[in-house]
N, C-alpha and C positions, 0 to 999 in steps of 0.2 A: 632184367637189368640192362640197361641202354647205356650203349657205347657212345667214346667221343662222338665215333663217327657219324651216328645216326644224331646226336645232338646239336654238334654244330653248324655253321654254314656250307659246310660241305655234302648237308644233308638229304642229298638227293641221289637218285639211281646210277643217273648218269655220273656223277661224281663219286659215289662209291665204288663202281665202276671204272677208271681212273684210276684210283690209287691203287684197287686190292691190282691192276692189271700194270700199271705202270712203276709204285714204290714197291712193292714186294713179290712182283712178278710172278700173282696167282692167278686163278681162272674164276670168273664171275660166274656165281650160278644165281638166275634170279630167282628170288622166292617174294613170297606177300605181294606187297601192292607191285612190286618192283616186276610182277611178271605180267603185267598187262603192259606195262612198259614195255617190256622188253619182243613183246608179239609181234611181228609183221616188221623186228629190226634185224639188220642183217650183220651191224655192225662186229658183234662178235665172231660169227662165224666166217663175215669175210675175212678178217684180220689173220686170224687163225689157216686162211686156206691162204694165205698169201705170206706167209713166213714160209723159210724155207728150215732142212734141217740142220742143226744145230743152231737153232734161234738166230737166224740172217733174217736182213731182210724186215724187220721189226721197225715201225716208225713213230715217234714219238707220238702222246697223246696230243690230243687239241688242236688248236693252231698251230703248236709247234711242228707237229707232222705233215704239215703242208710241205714244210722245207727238208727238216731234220730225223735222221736217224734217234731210235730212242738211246738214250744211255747207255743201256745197258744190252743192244742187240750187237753182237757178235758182229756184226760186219754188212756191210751190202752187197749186192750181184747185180751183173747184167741180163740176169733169168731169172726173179723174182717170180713166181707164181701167180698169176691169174692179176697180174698188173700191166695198167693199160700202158704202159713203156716198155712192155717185157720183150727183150731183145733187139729194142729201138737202136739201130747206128748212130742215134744222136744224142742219145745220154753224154753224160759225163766216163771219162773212160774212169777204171776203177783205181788205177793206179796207175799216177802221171804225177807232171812236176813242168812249174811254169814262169817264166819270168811274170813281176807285176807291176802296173804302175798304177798307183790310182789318184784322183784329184776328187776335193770335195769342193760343191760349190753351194753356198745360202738361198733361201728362198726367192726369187723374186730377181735372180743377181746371175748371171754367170763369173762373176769373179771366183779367182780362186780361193777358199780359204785355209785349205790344208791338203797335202803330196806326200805320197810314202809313194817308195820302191823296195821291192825286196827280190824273194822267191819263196814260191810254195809249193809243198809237194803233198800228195793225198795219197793213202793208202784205206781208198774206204770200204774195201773189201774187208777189213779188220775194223774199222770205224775211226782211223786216224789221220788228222791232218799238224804237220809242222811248216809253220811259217818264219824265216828269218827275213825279218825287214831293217835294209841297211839306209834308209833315208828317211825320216819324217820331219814338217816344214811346215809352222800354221797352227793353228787349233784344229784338233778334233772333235768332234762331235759326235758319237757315234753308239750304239748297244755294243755292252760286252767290250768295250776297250779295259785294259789292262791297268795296274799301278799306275797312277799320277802323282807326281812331287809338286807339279806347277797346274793349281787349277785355276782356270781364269772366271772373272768373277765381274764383268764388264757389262753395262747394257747392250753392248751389240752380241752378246751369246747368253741373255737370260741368268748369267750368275750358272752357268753350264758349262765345261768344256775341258780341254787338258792342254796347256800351251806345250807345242813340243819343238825342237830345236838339234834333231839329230842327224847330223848331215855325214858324219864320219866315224859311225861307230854302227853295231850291228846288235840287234837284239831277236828274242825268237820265241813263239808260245807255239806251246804243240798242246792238240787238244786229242786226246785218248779216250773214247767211248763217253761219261761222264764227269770226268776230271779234266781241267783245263789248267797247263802249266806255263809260266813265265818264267824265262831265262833270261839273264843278265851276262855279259860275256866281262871279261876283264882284257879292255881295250889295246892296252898295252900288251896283250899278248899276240893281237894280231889276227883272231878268229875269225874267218872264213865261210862263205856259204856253205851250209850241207856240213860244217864243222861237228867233227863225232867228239874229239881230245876233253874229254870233260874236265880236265886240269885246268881248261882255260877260261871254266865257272867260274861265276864272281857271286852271284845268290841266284835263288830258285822260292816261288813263290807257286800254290796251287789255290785253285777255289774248283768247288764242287759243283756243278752242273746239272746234277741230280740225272732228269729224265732228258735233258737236251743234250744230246749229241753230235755229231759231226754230218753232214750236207748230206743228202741220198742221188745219186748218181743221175734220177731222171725226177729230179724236185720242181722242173720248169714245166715240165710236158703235158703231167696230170693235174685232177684237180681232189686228191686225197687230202685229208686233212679237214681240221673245223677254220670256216672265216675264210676261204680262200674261192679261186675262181683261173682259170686260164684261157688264154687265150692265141690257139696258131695264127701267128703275124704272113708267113709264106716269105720267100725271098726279096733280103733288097741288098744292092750294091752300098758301102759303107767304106770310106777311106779307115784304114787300118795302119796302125805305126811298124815300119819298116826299117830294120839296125844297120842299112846303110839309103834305102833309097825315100827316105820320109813316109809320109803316110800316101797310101797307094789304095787304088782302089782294089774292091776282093768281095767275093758274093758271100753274105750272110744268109741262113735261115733261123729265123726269129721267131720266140715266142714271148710273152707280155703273162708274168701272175701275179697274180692279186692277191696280197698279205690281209690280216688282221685288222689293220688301219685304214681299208680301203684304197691304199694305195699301190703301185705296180713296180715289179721286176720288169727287166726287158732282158733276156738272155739271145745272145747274137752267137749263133756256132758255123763254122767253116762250112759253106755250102759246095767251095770246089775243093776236095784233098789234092793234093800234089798224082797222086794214082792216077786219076780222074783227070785232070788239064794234060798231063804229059802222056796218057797212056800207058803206064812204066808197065811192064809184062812179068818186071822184076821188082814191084815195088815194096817195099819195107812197111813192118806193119804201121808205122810213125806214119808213112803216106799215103795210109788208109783211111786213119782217122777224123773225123767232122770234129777238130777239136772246139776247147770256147774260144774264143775270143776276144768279146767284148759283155761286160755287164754295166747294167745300167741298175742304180740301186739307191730305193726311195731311204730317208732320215726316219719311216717308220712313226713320224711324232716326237722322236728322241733327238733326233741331231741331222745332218746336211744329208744332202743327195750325193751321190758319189758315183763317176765312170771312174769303171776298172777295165783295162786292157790285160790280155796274156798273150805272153810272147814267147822263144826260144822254147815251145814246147820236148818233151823225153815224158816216155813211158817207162814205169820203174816195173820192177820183178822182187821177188821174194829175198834179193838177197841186198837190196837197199832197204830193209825194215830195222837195219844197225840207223838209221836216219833219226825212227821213233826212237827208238830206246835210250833215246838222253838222261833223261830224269834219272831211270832206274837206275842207269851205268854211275850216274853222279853218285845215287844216293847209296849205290853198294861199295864206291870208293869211299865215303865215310861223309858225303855231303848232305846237307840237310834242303827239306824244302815244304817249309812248312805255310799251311793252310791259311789264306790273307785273312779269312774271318775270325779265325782265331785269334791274328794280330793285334785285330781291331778291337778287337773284346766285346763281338758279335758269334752268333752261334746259331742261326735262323737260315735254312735253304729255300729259298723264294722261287718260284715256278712259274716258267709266263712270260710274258712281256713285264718290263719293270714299270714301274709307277714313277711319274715325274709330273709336277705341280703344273709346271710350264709345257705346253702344244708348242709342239718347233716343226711351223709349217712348210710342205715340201712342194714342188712343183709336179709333182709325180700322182697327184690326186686322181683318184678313180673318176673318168665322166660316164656316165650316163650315155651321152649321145654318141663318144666315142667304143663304147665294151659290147663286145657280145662274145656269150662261153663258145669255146672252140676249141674240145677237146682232142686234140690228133698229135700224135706221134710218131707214126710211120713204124709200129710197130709187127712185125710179118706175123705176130699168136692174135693179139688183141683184134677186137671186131668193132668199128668205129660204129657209135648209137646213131639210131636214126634220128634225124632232125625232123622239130615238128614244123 
């Protein structure tokens, strides 16, 4: 008797493969034709030696794992197992929180056509990040944006976009393993960054993310993942935004990876800590850190290119995780926050990159004459491959 699985389009090794390991978090044992397949591959068993215990360290299937935590992995570390960033000082720290500004600009244009500011804070040792953004200005364009009331439907964005207009009000999506929630704040109450008082909910909106989870700490450095490529840039000097003296110059080291769509991240992290330029004997672990900086982030296909800045960096600890736990706190005082697809009077969780009729082309396109793989992370376990 033959299952959906073996009948549908899904019908292949690799893809059985995927779901029994990513939707119901079993272990693939190959049999029939699936084990000539599966001969001379390593992929399972690397996976397997690079989780850590209690299922950390777990990265999504596909493409998605280039960047993201799976849904359903427990958390990340700065000591992942037998990964080529294991222990690297230039990861992502695991738990931080950062001012943002970001600007979207169109293909072909540097104008601007959309600005949000907020702050975010990541706990992805658990697999959580909350964002409250207190400014957005423009259309967006973008994967994975939130609720739209105003969508814009113009030739200059394809009949694509979300017109937005919030310059004094404050709103926040915290995204928890594979559940991604939307918060609405009731303005008039006055709610504040980092705001816990869940009285001062106005609604609560969640969709389901299934196997995509939250950013993995050293997503820029490797080249794990299906559809993807990296490449170490090495140091360059980058004027950086400064909250009294404008933008100043400050040494970046950079890396450039290569998504799905063949187009590039460019991730810029602190090449001098404060430790480091002042010699501090006494220095703070905050002026230890190669924190980010600056991201540079291609539309994907989907929507604009976007630099992002991060500023007034802080390191959180175990006792800032009242941060995450918004939803819950709302929804055990008697508030509700239910499912958008259910709203809509859909019921279908879609995995992947989204499907859109319209290519919304980006300046960030992969060249040829400019890429070459260059996998290094400055990790003190990993042993950099020898080049041919």
């Amino acid at each position: 008797e033959a299952s959906l699985m073996m009948l549908s389009a899904m019908a292949s090794c690799d893809n059985n493969k995927m779901a029994c390991e990513a939707f119901i978090q079993g272990k693939f044992v190959a049999t029939g034709s699936c084990v000539s397949e599966a001969d001379g591959s390593s992929s399972s068993a690397s996976d397997e030696a690079m989780t850590m215990d209690g299922n950390k360290c777990i990265i999504a299937p596909g493409a998605i794992g280039a960047a993201h935590q799976a849904g359903f992995s427990k958390g990340y570390s700065s000591n992942c197992p037998n990964t080529p960033a294991q222990d690297s000082p230039y990861m992502w720290p695991l738990k931080w929180a950062a001012n943002f500004q970001t600007k979207n600009m169109g293909f072909g244009s540097d104008e601007v056509k959309f600005e949000s500011r907020g702050r975010t804070f990541y706990a992805l040792d658990k697999n959580w990040k909350r964002s409250d953004t207190t400014y957005q200005l423009g259309i967006l364009r973008t994967i994975g944006q939130g609720p739209c009331e105003n969508i814009a439907g113009d030739s200059d964005t394809n009949g694509f976009g979300c017109v937005l207009n919030n310059t004094d009000s404050m709103s926040t999506m915290i995204h928890k393993g594979g559940q991604m929630y939307f918060v609405d704040w009731k303005q008039d109450l006055a709610p504040v960054v980092g705001e816990r008082d869940v009285s001062k909910i106005d609604s609560c909106s969640v969709i389901n993310m299934a196997v995509v989870g939250n950013i993995r700490a050293d997503w820029f450095m490797d080249k794990r993942g299906d559809d993807t490529d990296v490449q170490y840039l090495g140091n360059q000097h980058v004027f950086y935004p400064h909250p009294e003296e404008g933008a100043i110059p400050m040494l970046a080291k950079q890396w450039r990876k290569k998504d799905f769509a063949s187009q590039y991240f460019t991730m810029s992290m602190l090449g001098n800590p404060p430790s480091k330029v002042e010699k501090m004997s006494d220095a703070t672990a905050e002026d230890n850190i190669h924190w980010p900086m600056i991201l540079n982030i291609p539309g994907e296909g989907f929507g604009d290119d976007m630099m992002q800045a991060y500023t007034n960096h802080e390191l959180l600890t175990d006792e800032d995780d009242d941060l995450f736990m918004l939803v819950e706190n709302f929804i055990e005082s008697g508030g509700e926050c239910p499912d958008i697809r259910s709203m809509n009077g859909q019921d279908e969780i879609s995995v992947g990159p989204p499907v859109q009729e319209v290519h919304i082309p980006s300046n960030l396109e992969v060249e040829e004459a400019s890429w070459m793989t260059n996998e290094f992370t400055f990790s003190p376990v990993w042993q950099v491959p020898m080049k041919p």
